[in-house]
C-alpha positions, -999 to +999 in steps of 0.1 A: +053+512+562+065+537+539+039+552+516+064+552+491+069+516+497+059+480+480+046+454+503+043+419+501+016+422+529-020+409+520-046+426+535-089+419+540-109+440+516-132+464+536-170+460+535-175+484+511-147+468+489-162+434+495-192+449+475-177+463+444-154+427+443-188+409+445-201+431+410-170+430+398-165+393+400-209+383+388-202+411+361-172+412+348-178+435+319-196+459+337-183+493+345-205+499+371-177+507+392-157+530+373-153+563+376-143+591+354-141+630+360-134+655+327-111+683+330-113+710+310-076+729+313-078+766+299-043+783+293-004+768+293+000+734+303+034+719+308+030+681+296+060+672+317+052+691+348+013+674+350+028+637+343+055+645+372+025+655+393+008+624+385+038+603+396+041+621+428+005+615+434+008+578+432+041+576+451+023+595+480-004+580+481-008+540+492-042+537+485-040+546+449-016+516+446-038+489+462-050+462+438-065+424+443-040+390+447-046+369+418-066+339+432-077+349+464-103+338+480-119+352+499-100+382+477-071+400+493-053+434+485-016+444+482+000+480+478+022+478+451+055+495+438+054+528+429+052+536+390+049+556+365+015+570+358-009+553+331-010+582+311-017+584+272-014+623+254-035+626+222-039+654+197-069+664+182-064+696+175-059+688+138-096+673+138-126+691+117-148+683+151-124+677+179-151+673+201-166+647+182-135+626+179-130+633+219-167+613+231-155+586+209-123+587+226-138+588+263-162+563+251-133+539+246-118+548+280-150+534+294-146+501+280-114+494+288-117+474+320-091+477+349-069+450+358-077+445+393-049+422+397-025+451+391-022+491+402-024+520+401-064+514+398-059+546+385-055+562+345-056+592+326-058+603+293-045+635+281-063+655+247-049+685+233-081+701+219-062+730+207-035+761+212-040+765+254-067+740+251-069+707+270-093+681+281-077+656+306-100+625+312-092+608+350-107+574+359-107+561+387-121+521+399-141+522+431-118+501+448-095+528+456-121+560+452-146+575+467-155+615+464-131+628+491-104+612+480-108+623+440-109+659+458-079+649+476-061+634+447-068+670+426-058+687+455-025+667+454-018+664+418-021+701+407-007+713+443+023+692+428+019+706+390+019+744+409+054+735+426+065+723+396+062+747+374+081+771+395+107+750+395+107+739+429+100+702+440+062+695+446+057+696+488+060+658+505+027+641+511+024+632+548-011+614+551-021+583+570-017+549+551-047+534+538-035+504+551-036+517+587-076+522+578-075+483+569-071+472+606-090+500+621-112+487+651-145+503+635-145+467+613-149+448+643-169+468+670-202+440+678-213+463+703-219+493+676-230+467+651-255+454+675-271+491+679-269+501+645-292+467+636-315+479+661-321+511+649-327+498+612-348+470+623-372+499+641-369+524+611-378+495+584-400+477+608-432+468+584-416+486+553-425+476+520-391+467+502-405+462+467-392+489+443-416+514+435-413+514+400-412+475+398-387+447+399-350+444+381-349+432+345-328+402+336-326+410+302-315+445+303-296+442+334-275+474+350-280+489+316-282+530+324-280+566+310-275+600+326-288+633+333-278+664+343-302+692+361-296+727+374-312+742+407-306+779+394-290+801+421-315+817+430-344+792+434-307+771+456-304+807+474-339+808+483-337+770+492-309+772+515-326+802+535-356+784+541-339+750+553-317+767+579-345+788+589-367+757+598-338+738+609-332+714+583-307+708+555-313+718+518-307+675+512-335+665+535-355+687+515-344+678+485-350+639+494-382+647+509-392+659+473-378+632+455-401+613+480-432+626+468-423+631+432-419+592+432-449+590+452-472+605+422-454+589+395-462+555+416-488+557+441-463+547+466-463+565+499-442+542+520-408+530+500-373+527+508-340+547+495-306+544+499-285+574+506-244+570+502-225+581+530-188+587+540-176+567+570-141+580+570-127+576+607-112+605+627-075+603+619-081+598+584-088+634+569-061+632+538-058+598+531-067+584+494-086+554+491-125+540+495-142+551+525-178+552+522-212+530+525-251+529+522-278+536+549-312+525+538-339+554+553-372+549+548-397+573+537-435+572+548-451+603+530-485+594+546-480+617+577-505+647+576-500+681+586-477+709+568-445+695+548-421+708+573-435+681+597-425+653+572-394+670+572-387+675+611-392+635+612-371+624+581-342+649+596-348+631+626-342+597+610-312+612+587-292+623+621-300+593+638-288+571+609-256+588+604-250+579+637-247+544+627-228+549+591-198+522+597-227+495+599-218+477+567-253+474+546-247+435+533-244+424+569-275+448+573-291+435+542-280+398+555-293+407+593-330+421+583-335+388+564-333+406+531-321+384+501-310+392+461-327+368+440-309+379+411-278+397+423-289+425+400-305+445+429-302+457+467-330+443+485-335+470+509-337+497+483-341+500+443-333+539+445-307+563+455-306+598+466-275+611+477-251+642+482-216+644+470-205+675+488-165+668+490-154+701+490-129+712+458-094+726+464-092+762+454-060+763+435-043+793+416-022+779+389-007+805+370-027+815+340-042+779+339-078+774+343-091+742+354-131+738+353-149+700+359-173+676+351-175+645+375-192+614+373-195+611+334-222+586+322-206+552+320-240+530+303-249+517+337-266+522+367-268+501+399-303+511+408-335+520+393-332+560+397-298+572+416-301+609+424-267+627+432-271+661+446-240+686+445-248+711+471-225+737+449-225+732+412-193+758+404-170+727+397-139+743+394-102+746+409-093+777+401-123+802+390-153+806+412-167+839+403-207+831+402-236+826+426-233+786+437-265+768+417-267+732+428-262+705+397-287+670+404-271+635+383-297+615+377-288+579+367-315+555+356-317+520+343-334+518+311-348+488+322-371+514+341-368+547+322-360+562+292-341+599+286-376+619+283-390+595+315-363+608+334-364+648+321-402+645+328-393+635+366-362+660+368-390+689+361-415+680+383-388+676+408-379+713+408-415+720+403-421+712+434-390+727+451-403+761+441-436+753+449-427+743+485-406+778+489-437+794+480-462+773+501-438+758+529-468+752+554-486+736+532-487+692+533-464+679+501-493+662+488-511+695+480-484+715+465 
């Protein structure tokens, strides 16, 4: 099938899909599940040019076009026509506080819920800020995204504005159909299954599942807020130095930390977290659409001896885990006897630490800067705490002139936490980072 082309094919949701439906379907007004990234365009932008890009982006790009069949069940998917994009341009330069005006703005974007019954799953909106000054606002439903594929997508849509521009026609996208993913034998290997569910079931074997900072509220539901933390480049210099030197990764430190900041804001030394992982197949390297899933990892804090010990055996577990990332964590969930009682919570985990470490396209358009901000807040969280760690905070296309920092989102249900909760947590957090550079043979519990 052309990636250009309509289908009147119906196709299985994935997995991971099948999860997102699920919310999507006991939640309905939740936007849990959508995404939205802010770029902040510097310099002369051609209106026409970008909403040309944007057209060739869906047109190339199958996944993008996917939505549900109305009345499914269990749900289905379809690629649909190609159109134009959902696109809406709004001036604010004339504004006393443009910036003001613009969070109500984005806060409206967020509320306006997809229709999953039609594509692209896909929108953007478009602000003129002022002379050379733009802020252009892409969301995204998780149906069709994950972070490899948003860096795809920018790679794709301001390759195409670049062509563009210079009047030429923006280069032919060429990548593998998301469809072709759909009916890839990964969905259906047993035997892999069958060894993943051993390793989990030894890993988790005797683990206490109960969230460390208590159970799910009813009443406040998915409820959330954000924040944003820096490790400054030096202390994220110093951090990457000592991991490789001790043969580990600056995430399993990082996780390792979160670990024992939990543990004295708890008393918890044995808990489980979730960590989000890509399981993109070989073959798949530039196609746009959802390709990633959860792997619960368990971390027991109560082994003595120096912290790097800890860490040899949790970067044992991460690389054995990996191993196993198309495992699909409901039939996990389902498989270790683990049970939602109120479909608010996963009950292998109640916290997340993660790293989104999609690389960015390094783009030079013109005299057009492009810097951004992903994952803005949305009022919700899935889990209790969900820790995203960006291994290089310099979050732009096109200027990358500084010493890479590292940039923490912390996501947090206020069921749980409050703003100041969470700030308190962030600090000690890095507290203990530098302490650990300073002291590495020391055990966590003493630093």
């Amino acid at each position: 099938m052309s990636l250009s082309s309509p289908s009147t094919t119906d196709h299985p949701l994935t997995p991971s899909q099948q999860i997102v439906w699920l919310h999507e379907d006991l939640f309905p007004d939740s936007r849990a599940y959508t995404f939205t990234a802010a770029l902040d365009l510097y310099g002369p932008l051609d209106h026409e040019a970008l909403r040309s890009a944007m057209r060739h982006v869906i047109a190339g790009h199958d996944g993008l076009r996917l939505h549900l069949v109305p009345g499914s069940f269990p749900p289905r998917q379809r690629v649909g026509a190609p159109e134009d994009p959902d696109v809406e341009v709004v001036d604010l330069s004339g504004e006393p506080e443009p910036e003001a005006a613009l969070e109500n703005l984005r806060d409206a974007l967020h509320n306006r819920p997809f229709e999953l019954t039609r594509g692209p799953l896909i929108r953007w909106l478009l602000v003129v800020l002022g002379p050379g000054r733009h802020r252009l606002l892409q969301t995204e439903h998780h149906l069709v995204h994950d972070g490899v594929s948003f860096a795809l997508t920018l790679r794709d849509l301001f390759g195409a504005y670049a062509e563009l521009v210079r009047g030429n026609p923006p280069r032919p996208l060429t990548s593998r159909s998301y469809v072709d993913y759909l009916g890839h034998p990964s969905h259906t290997d047993e035997d892999a299954y069958a060894r993943a569910l051993g390793h989990f079931r030894s890993v988790l074997d005797g683990a206490d599942f109960a969230g460390p900072f208590g159970a799910p509220s009813t009443s406040e539901g998915i409820a959330g807020g954000q924040l944003r933390t820096s490790v400054p480049a030096d202390l994220a210099a110093a951090l990457r130095e000592r991991a490789k030197r001790d043969g580990h990764t600056p995430f399993t430190v990082l996780l390792a930390l979160f670990g024992e900041t939990v543990r004295r804001w708890t008393g918890r030394p044995d808990f489980t977290v979730g960590t989000a992982v890509g399981n993109r197949p070989e073959g798949f390297t530039d196609c746009v659409g959802m390709f990633v899933n959860t792997l619960p990892l368990r971390l027991d804090l109560r082994l003595p001896g120096p912290a790097r010990d800890l860490l040899d055996a949790l970067t044992e577990q991460l690389m054995e885990s990996l191993a196993h990332h198309q495992a699909p964590i409901q039939r996990l969930t389902r498989d270790l006897g683990r049970r939602s009682a109120s479909g608010l919570d996963n009950p292998l985990f109640s916290l997340m630490f993660s790293a989104h470490d999609a690389s960015l396209p390094a783009l030079d358009l013109g005299g057009l800067r492009v810097d951004l901000v992903e994952g803005m807040p949305n009022g919700t969280s899935r889990f209790a705490l969900d820790a995203v760690l960006m291994p290089d905070h310099r979050r732009s296309l096109t200027h990358r002139d500084q010493a890479p920092g590292m940039l923490i989102m912390w996501d947090y249900q206020l069921a749980f936490f409050d703003h100041d909760d969470v700030e308190t947590f962030a600090k000690e957090h890095l507290a203990l980072l530098a302490s650990y550079l300073r002291h590495p043979g020391a055990p966590l519990a003493q630093l």
